[in-house]
N, CA and C atoms as a LAMMPS dump frame, in Angstrom:
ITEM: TIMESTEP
0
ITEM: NUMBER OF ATOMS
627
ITEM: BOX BOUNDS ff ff ff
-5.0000000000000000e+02 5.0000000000000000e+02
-5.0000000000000000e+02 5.0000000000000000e+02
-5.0000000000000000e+02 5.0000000000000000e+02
ITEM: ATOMS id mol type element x y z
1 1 1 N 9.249 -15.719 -2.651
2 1 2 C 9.745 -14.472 -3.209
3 1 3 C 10.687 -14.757 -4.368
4 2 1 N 11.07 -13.881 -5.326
5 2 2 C 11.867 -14.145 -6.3
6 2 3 C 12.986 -14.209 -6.116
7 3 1 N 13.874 -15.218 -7.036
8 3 2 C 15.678 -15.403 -6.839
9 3 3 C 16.037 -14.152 -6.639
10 4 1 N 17.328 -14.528 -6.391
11 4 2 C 18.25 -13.192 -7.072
12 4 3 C 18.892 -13.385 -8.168
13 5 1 N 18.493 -14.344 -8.884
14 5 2 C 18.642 -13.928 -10.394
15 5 3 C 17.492 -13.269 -10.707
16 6 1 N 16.46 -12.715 -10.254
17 6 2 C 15.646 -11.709 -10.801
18 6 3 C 15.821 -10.689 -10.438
19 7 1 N 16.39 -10.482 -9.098
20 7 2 C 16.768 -9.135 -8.809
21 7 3 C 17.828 -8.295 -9.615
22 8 1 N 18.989 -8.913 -9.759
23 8 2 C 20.048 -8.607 -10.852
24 8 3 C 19.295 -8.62 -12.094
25 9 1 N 18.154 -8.461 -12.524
26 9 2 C 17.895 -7.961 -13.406
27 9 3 C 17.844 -6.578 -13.407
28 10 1 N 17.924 -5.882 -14.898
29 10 2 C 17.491 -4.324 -14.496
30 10 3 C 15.984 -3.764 -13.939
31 11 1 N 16.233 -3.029 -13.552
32 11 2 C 15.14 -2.087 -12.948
33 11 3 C 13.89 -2.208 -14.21
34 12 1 N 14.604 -1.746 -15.224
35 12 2 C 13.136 -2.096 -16.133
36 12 3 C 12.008 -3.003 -16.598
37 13 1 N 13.601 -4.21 -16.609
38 13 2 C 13.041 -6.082 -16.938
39 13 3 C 12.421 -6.041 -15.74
40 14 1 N 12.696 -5.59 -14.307
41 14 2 C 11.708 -5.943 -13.247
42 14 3 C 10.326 -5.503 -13.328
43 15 1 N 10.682 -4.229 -13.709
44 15 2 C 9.117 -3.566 -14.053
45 15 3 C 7.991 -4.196 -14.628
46 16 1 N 9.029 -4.513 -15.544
47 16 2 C 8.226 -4.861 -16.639
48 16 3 C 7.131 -6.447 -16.242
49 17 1 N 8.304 -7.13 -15.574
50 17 2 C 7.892 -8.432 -15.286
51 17 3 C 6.614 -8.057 -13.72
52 18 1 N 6.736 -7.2 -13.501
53 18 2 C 5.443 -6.742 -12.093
54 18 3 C 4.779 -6.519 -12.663
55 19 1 N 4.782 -5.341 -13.863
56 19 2 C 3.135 -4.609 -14.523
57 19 3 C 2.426 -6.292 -14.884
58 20 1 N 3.523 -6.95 -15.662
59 20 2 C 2.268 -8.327 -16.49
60 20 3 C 1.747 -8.879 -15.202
61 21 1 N 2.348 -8.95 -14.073
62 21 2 C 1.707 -9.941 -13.164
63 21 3 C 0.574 -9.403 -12.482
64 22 1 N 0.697 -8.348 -12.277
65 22 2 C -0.368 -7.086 -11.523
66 22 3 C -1.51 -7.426 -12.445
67 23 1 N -1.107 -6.728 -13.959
68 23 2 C -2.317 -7.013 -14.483
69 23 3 C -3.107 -8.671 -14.749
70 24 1 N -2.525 -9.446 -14.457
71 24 2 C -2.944 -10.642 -14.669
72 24 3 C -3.598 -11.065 -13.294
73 25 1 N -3.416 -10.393 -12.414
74 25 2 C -3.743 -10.873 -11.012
75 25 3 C -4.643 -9.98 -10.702
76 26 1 N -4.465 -8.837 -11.57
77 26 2 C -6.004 -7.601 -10.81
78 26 3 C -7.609 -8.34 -12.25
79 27 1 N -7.2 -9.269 -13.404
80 27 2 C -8.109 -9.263 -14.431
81 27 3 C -8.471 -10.775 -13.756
82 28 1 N -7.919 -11.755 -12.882
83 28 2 C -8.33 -13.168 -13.057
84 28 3 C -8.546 -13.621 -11.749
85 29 1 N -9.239 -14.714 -11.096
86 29 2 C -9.012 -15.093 -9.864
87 29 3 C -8.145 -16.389 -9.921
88 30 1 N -7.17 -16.743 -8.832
89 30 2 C -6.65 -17.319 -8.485
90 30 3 C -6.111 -18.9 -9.378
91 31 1 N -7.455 -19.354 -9.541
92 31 2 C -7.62 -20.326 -10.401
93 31 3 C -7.544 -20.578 -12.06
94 32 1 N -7.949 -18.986 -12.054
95 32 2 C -7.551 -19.145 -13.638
96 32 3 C -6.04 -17.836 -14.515
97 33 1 N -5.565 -17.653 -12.944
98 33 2 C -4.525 -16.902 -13.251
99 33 3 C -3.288 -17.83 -14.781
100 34 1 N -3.003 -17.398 -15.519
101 34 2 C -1.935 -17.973 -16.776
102 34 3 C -0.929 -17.457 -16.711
103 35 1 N 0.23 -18.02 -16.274
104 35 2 C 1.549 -17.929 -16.426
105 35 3 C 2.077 -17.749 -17.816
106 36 1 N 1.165 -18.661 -19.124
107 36 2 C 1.514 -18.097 -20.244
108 36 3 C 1.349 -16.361 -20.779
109 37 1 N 0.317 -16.134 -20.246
110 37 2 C -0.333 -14.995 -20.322
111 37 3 C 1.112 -13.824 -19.532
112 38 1 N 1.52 -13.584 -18.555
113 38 2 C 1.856 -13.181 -17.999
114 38 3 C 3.42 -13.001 -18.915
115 39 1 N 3.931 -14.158 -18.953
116 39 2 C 5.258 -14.466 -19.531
117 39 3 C 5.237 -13.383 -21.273
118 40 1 N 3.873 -13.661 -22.26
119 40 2 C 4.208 -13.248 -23.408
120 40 3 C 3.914 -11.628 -23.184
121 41 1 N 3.368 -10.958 -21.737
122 41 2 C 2.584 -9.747 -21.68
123 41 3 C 4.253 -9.023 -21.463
124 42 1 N 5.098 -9.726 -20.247
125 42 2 C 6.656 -9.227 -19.742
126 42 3 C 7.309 -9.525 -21.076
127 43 1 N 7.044 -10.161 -22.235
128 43 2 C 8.43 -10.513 -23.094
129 43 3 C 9.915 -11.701 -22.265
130 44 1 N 9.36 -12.537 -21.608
131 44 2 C 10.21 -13.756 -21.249
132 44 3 C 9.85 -14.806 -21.706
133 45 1 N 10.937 -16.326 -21.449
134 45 2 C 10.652 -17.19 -21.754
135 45 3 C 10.093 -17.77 -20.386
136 46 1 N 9.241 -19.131 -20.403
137 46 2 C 8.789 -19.743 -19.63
138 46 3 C 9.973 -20.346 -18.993
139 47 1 N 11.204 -20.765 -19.04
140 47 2 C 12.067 -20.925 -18.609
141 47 3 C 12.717 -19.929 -17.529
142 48 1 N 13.198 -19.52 -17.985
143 48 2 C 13.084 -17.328 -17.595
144 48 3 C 12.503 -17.585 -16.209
145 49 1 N 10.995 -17.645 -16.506
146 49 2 C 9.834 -16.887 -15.496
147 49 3 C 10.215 -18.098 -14.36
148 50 1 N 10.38 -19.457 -14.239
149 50 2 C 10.521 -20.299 -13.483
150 50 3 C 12.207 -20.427 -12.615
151 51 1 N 12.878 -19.807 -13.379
152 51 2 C 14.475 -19.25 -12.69
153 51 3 C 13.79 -18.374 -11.655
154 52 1 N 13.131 -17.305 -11.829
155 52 2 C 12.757 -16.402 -11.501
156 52 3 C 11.965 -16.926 -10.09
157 53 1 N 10.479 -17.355 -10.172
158 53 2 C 9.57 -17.739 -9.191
159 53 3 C 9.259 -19.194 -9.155
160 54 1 N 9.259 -19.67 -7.881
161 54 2 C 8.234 -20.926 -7.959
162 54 3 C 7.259 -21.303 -8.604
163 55 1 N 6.112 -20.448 -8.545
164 55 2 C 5.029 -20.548 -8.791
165 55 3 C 4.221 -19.168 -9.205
166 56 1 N 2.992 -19.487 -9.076
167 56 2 C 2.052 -18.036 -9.408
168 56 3 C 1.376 -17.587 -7.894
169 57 1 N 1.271 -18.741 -6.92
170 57 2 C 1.185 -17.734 -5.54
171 57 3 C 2.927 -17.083 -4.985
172 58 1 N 3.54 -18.072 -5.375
173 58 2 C 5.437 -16.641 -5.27
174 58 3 C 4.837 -15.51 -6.197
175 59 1 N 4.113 -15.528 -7.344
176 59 2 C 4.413 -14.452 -8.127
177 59 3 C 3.491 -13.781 -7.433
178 60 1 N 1.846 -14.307 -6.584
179 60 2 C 1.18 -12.892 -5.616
180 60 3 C 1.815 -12.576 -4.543
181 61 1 N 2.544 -13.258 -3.843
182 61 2 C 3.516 -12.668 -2.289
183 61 3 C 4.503 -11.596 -3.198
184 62 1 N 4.811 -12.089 -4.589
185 62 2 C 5.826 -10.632 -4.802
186 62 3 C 5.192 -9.318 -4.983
187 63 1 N 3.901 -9.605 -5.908
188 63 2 C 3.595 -8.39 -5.707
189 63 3 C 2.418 -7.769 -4.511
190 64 1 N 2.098 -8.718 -4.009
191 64 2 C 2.135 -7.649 -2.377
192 64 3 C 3.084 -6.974 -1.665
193 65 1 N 4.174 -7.768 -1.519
194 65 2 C 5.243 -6.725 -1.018
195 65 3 C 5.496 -6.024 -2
196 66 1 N 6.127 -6.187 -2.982
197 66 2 C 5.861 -4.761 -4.119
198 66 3 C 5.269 -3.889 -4.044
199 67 1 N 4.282 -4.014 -3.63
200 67 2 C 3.301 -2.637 -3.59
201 67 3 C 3.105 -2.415 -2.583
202 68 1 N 3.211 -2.77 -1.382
203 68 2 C 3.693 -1.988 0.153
204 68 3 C 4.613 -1.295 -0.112
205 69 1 N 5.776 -1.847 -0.474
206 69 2 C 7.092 -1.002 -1.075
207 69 3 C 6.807 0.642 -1.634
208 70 1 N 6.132 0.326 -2.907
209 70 2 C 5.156 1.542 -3.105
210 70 3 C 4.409 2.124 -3.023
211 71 1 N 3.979 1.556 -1.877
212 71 2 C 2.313 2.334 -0.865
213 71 3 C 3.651 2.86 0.443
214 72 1 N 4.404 2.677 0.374
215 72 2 C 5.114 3.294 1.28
216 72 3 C 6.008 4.45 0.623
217 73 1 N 6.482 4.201 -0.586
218 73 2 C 7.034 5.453 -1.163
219 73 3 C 6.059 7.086 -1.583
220 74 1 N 4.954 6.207 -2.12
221 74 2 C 4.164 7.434 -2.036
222 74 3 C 3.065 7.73 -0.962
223 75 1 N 3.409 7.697 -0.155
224 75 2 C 3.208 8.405 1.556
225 75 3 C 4.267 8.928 1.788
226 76 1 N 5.636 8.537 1.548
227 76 2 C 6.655 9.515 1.694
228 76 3 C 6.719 11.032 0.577
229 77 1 N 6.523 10.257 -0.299
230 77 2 C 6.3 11.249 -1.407
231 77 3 C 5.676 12.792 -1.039
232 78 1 N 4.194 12.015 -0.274
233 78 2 C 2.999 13.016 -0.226
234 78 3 C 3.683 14.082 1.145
235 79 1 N 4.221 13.527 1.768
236 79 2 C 4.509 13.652 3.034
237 79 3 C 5.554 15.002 2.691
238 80 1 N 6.633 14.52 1.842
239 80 2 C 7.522 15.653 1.411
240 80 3 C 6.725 17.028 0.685
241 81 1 N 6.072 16.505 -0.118
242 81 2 C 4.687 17.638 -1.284
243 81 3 C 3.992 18.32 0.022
244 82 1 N 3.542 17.828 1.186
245 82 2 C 2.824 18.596 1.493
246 82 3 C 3.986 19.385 3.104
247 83 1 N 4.793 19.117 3.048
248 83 2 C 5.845 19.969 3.178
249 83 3 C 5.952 19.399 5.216
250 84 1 N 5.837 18.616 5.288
251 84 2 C 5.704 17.622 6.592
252 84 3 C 4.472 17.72 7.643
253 85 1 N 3.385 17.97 7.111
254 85 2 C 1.998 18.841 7.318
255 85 3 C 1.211 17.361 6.868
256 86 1 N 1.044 16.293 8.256
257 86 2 C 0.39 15.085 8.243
258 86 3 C -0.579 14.578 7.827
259 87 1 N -1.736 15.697 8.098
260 87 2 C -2.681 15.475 7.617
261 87 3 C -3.166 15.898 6.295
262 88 1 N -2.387 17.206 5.701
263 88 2 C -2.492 17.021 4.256
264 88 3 C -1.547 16.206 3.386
265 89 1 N -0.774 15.451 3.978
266 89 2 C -0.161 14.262 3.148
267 89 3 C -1.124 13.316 3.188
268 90 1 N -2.134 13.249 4.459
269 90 2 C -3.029 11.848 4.001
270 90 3 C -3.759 12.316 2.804
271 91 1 N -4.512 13.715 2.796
272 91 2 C -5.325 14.205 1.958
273 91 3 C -4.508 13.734 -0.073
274 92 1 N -3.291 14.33 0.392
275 92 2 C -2.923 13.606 -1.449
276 92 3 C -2.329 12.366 -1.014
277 93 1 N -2.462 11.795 -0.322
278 93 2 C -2.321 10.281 -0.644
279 93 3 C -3.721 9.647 -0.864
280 94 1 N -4.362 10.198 -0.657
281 94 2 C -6.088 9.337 -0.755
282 94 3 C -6.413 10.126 -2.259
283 95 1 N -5.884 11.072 -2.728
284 95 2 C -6.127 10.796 -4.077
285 95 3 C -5.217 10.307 -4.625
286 96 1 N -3.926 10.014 -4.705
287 96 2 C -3.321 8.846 -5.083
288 96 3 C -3.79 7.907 -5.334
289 97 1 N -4.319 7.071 -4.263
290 97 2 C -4.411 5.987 -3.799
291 97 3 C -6.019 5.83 -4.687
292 98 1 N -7.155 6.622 -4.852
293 98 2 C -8.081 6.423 -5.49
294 98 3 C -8.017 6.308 -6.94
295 99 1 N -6.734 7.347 -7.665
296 99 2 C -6.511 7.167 -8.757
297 99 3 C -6.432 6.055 -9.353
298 100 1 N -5.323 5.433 -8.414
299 100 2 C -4.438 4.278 -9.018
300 100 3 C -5.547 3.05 -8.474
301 101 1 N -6.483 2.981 -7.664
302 101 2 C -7.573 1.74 -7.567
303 101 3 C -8.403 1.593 -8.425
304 102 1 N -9.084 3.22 -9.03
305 102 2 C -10.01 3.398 -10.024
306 102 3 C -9.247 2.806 -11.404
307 103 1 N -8.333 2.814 -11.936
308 103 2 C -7.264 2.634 -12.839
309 103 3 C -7.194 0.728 -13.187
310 104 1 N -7.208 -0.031 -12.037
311 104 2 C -6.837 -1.114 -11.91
312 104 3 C -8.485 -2.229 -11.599
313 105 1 N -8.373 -2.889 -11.452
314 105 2 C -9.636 -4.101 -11.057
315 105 3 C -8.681 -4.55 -9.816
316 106 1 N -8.742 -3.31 -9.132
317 106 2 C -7.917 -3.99 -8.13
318 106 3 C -8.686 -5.038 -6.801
319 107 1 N -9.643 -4.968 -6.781
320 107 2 C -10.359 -5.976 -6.317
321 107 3 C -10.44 -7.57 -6.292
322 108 1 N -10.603 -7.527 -7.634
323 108 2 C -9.66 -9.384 -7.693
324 108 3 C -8.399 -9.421 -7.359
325 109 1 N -7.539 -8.292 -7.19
326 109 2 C -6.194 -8.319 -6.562
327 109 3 C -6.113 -8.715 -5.175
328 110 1 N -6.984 -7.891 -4.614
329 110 2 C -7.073 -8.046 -3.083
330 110 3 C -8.102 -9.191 -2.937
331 111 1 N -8.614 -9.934 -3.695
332 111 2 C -9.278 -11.079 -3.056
333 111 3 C -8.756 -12.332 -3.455
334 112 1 N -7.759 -12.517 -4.303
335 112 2 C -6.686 -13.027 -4.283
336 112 3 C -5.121 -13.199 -3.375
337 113 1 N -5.276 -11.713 -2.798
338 113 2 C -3.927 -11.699 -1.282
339 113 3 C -4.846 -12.413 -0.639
340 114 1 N -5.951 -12.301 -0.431
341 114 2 C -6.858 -12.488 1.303
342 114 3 C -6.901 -14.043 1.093
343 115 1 N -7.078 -14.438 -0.159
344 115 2 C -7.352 -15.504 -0.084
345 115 3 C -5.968 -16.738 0.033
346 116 1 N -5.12 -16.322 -1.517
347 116 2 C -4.217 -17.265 -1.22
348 116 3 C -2.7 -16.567 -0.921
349 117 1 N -2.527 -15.192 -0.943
350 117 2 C -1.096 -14.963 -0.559
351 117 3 C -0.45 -14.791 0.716
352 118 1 N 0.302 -15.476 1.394
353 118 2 C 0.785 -15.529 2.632
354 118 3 C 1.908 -14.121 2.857
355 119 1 N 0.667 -12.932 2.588
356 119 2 C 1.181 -11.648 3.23
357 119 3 C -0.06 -10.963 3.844
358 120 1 N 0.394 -9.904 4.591
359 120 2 C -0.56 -9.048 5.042
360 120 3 C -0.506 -7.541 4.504
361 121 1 N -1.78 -7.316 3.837
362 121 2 C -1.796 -6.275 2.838
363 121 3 C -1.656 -4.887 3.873
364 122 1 N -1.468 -4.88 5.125
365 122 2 C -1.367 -3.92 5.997
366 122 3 C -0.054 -3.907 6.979
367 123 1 N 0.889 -5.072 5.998
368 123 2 C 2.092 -5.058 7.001
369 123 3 C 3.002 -4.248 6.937
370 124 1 N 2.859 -3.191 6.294
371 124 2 C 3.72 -1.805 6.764
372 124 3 C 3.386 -1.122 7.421
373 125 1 N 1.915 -1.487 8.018
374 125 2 C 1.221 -0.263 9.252
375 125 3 C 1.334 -1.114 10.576
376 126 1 N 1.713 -2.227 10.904
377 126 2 C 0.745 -3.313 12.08
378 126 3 C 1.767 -2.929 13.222
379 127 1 N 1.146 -3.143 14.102
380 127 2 C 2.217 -3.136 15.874
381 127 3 C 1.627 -4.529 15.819
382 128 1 N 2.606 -5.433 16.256
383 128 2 C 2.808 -6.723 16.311
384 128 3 C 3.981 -6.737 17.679
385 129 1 N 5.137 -6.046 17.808
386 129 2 C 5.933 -6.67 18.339
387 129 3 C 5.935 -5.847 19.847
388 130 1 N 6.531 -6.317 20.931
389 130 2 C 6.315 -5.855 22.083
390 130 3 C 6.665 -4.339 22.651
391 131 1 N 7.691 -3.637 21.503
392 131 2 C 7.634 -1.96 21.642
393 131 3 C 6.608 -1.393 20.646
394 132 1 N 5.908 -2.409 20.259
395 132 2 C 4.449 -1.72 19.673
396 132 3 C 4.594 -1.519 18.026
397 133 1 N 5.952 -2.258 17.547
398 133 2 C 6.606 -2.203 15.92
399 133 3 C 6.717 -3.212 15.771
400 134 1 N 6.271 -3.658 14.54
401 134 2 C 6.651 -4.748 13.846
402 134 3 C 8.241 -4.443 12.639
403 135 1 N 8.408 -5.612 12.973
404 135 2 C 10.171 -5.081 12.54
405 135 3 C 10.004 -4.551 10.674
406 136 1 N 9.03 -4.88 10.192
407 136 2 C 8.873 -4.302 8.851
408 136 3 C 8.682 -2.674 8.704
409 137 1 N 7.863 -2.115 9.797
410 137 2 C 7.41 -1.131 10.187
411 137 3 C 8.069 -0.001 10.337
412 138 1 N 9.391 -0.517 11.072
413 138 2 C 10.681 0.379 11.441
414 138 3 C 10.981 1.685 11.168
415 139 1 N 11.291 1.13 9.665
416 139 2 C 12.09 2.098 8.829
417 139 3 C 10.838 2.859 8.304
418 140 1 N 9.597 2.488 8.025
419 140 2 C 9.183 4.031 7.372
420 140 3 C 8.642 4.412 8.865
421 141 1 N 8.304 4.327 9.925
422 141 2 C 8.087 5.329 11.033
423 141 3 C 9.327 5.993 11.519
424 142 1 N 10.216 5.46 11.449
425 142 2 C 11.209 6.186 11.559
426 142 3 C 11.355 7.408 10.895
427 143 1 N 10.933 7.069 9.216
428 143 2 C 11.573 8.137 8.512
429 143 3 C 10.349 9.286 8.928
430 144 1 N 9.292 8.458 8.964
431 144 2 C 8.09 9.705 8.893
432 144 3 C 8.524 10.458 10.598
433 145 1 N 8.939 10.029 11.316
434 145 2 C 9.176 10.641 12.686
435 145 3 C 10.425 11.917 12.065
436 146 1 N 11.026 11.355 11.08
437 146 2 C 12.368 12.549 10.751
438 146 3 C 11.427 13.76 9.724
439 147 1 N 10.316 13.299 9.319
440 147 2 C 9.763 14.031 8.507
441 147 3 C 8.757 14.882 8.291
442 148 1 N 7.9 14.472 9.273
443 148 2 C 6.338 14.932 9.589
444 148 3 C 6.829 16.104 10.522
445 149 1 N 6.079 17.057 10.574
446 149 2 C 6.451 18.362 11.394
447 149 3 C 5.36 17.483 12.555
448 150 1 N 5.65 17.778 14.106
449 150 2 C 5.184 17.224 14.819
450 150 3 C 4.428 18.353 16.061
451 151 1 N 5.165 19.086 15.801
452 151 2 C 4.983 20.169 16.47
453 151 3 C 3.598 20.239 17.125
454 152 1 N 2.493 20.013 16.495
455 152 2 C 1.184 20.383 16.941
456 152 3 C 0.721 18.774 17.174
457 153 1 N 1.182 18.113 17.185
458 153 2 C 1.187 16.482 17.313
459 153 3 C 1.218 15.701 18.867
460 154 1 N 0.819 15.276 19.03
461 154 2 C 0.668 14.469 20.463
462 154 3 C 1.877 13.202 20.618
463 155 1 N 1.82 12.544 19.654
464 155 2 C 2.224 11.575 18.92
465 155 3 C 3.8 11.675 19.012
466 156 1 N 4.674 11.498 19.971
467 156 2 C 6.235 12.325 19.997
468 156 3 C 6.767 10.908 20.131
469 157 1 N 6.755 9.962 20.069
470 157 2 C 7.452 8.769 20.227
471 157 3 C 7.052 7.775 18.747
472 158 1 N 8.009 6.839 19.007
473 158 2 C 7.699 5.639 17.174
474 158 3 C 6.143 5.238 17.988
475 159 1 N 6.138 4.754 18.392
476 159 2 C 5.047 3.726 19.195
477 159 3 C 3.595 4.424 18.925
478 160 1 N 3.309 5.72 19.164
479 160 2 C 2.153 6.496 19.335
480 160 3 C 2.258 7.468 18.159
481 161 1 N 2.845 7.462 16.811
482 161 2 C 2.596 7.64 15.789
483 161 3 C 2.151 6.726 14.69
484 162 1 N 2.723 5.574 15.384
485 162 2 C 2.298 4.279 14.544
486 162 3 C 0.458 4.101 14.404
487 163 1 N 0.24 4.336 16.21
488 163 2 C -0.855 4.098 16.267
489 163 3 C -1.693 5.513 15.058
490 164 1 N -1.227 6.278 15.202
491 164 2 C -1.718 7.551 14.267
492 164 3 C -1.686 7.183 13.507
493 165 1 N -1.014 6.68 12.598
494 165 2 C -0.732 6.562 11.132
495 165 3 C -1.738 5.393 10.562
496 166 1 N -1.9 4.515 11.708
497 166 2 C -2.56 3.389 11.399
498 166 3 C -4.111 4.017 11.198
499 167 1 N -4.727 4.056 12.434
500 167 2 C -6.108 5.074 12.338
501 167 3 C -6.175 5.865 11.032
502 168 1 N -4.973 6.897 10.156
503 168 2 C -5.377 8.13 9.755
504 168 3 C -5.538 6.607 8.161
505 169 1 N -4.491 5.743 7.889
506 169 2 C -4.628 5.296 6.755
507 169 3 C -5.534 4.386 6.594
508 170 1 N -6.18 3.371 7.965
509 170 2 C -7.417 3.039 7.739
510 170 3 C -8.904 3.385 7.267
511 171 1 N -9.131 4.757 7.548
512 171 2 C -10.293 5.581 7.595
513 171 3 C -9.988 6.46 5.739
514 172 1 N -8.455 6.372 5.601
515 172 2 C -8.138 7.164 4.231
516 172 3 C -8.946 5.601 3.524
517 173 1 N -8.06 4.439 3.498
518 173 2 C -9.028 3.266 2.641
519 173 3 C -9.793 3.159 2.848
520 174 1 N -10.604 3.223 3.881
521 174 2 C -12.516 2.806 4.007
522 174 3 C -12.484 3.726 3.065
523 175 1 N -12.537 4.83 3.082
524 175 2 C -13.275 6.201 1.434
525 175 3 C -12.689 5.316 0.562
526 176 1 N -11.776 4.92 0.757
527 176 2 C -11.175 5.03 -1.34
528 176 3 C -12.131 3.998 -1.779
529 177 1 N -11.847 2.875 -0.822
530 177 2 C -12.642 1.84 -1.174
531 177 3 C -14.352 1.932 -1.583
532 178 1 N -15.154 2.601 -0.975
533 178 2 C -16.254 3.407 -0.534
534 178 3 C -16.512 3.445 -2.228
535 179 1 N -15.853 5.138 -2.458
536 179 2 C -15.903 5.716 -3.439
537 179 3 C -15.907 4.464 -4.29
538 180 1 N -14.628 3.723 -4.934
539 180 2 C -14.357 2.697 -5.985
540 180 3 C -15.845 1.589 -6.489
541 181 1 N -16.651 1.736 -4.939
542 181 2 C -17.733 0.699 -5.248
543 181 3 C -19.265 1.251 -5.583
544 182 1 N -19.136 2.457 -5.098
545 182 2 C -20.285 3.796 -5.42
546 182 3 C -19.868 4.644 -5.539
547 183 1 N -19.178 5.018 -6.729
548 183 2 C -18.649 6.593 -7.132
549 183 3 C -19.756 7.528 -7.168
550 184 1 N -20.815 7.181 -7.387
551 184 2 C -22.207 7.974 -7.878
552 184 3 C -21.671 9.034 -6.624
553 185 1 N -21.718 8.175 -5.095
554 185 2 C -21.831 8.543 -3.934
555 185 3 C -20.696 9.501 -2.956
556 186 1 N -19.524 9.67 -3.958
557 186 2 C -18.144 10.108 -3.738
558 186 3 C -18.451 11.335 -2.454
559 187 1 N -19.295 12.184 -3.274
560 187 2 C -20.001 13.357 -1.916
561 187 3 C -20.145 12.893 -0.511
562 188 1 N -20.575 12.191 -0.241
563 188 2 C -21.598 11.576 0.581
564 188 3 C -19.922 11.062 1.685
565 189 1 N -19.431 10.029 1.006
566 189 2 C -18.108 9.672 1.204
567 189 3 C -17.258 10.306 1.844
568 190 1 N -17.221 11.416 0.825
569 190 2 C -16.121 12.364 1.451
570 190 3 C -16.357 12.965 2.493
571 191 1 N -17.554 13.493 2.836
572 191 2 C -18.351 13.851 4.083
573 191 3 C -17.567 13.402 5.146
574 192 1 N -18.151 11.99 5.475
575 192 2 C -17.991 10.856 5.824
576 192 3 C -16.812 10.641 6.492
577 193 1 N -15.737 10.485 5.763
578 193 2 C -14.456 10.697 5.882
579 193 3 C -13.831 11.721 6.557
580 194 1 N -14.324 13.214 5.902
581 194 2 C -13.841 14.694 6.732
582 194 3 C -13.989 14.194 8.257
583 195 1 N -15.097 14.017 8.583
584 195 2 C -15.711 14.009 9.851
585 195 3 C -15.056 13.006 10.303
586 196 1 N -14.639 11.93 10.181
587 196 2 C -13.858 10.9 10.556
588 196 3 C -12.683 11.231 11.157
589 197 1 N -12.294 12.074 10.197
590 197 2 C -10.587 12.924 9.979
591 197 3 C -10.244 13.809 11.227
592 198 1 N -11.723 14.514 11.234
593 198 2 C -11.77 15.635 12.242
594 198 3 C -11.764 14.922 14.08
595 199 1 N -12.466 13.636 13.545
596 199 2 C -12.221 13.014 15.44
597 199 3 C -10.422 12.672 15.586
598 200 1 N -9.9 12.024 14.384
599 200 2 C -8.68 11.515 14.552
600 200 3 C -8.16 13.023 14.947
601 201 1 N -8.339 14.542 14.26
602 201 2 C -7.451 15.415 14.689
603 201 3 C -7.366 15.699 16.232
604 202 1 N -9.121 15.633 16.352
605 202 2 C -9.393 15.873 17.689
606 202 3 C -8.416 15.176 18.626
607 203 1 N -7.762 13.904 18.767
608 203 2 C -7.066 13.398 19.6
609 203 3 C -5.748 13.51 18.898
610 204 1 N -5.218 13.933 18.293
611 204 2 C -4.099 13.713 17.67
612 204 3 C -3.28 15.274 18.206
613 205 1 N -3.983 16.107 17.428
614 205 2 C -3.093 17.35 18.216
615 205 3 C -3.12 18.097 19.693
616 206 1 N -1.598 18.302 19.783
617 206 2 C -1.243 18.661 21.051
618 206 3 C -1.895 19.883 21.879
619 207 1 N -2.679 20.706 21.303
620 207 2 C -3.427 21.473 22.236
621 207 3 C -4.705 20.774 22.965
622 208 1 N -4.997 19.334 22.293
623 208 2 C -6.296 18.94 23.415
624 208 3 C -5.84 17.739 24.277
625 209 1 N -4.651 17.966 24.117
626 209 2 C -3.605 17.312 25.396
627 209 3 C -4.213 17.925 27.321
């Protein structure tokens, strides 16, 4: 992960230094990723970039967690927009989430985590630990437990929303992904998905308790 002499940078120099790496990591595989490339795209010196990271697999573990970070803000986001109403926060998060895949080659991104970054591109959703949370997990089920109207929800504990959340955002990426590789087929998809949506409601809300 990066020093904290990169963190004490500003918010922007950080930005700035994620967009070049993103894009250098969603256009190349692994092997022919360029640190020069990356360095003249952010405006640093090669000196700079090596204060900063080890290497160019530190620079893919950063931006995987980076973008959990922000695959977790905008689920909160959606979550607030659709006014704590669960299942239409998944609904604008899956166009989010299609926007910003269609947008990117994000594919060599993700076959670059799978391959060489020592993260898990799903470690803000996983039950790993023995109350059914993985300690990364915590804080956004928590918040979504303060946030999601639950009312019609089965799901009244961290433990058995996790499992919800996990199901509703797996079945949201199978579509996005879907769509991204046969858009022709987006119809077909979405179908697909509704009906998917509709078994998760089926067990999810509290009247078929």
């Amino acid at each position: 992960m990066p020093s904290e002499r990169f963190f004490k940078l500003s918010e922007e120099k950080r930005d700035k230094v994620f967009r070049a790496a993103l894009k250098e990591f969603c256009s190349e595989p692994m092997e022919n990723i360029s640190i020069n490339r990356i360095i003249k795209e952010a405006g640093i010196s090669r000196g700079s970039f090596y204060t900063y990271f080890l290497d160019k697999q530190d620079v893919l573990n950063y931006i995987g967690k980076e973008m959990q970070r922000q695959n977790e803000d905008t689920l909160k986001a959606c979550i607030l927009k659709a006014k704590g109403k669960f299942f239409d926060a998944l609904e604008l998060y899956m166009e989010d989430a299609l926007e910003y895949l269609m947008k990117n080659h994000f594919f060599q991104l993700q076959k670059n985590v799978a391959i060489y970054a020592d993260i898990n591109p799903l470690h803000a959703l996983e039950a790993t630990g023995e109350d059914g949370l993985r300690k990364g997990s915590v804080e956004l089920v928590e918040w979504c437990l303060a946030h999601v109207d639950r009312n019609e929800l089965r799901a009244k504990d961290a433990t058995e929303f996790l499992n919800l959340l996990m199901l509703s955002y797996v079945n949201v990426m199978i579509t996005v992904v879907q769509i991204c590789v046969r858009p022709e087929l987006e119809q077909d998809f979405m179908a697909f998905h509704r009906k998917r949506m509709e078994y998760i409601k089926e067990g999810a809300l509290s009247k078929h308790e």
